[in-house]
C-alpha positions as CSV (number, residue, x, y, z in Angstrom):
1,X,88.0,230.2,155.2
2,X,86.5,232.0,152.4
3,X,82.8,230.4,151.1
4,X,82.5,228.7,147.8
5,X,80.0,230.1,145.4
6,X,78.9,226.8,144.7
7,X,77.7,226.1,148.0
8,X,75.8,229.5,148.4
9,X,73.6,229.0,145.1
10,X,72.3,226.2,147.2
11,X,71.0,228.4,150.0
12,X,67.9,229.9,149.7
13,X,67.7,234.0,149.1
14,X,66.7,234.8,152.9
15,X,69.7,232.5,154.7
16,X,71.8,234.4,152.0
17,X,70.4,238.1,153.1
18,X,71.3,236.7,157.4
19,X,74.7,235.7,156.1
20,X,75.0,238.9,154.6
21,X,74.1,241.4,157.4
22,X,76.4,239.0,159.9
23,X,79.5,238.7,157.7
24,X,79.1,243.0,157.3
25,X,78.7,243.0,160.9
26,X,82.0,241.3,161.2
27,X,84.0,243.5,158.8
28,X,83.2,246.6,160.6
29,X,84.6,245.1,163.8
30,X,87.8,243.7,162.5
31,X,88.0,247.3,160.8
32,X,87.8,248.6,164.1
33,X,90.1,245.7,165.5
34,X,92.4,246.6,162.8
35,X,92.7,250.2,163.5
36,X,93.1,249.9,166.9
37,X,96.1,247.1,166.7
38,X,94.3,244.1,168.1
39,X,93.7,242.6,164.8
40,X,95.8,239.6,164.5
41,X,95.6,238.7,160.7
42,X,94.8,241.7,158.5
43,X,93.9,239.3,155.8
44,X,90.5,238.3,157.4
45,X,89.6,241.7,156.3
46,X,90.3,240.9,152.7
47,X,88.8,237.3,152.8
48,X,85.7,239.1,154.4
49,X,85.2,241.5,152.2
50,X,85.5,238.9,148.9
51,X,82.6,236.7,150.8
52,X,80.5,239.3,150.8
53,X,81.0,240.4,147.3
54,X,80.3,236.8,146.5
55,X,77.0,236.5,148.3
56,X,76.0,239.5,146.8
57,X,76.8,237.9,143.4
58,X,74.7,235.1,143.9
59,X,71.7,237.0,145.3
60,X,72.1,239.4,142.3
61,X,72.0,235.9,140.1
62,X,68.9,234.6,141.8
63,X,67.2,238.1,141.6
64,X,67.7,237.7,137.7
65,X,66.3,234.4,137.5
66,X,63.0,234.7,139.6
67,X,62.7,238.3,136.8
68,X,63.2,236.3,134.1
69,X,60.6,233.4,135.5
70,X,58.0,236.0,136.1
């Protein structure tokens, strides 16, 4: 299920970050899943790959705003 944007401005930069390294974590293994044939559905890959774009997203959001606070 892919994550809402919404719902990950409401974490806090650091749970963001954890989420981050694991969901990476995760793509390289289904890459290597994938490329070996035991990968079930290829489209994880995809819906992985557009979380972590969108967590970047919002950490690139709340790095502007603590700049422009400062």
């Amino acid at each position: 299920m892919a994550l809402k944007a919404k719902d990950l401005r409401n974490e806090n930069p650091e749970e963001l970050r954890n989420r981050l390294r694991s969901l990476k974590k995760k793509l390289l293994e289904m890459k290597f899943q994938h490329a070996g044939g035991a990968l079930s559905d290829p489209l994880q890959i995809r819906v992985a790959r557009k979380d972590i774009a969108r967590i970047q997203s919002v950490l690139k959001d709340k790095e502007k705003e603590e700049k422009n606070e400062k």
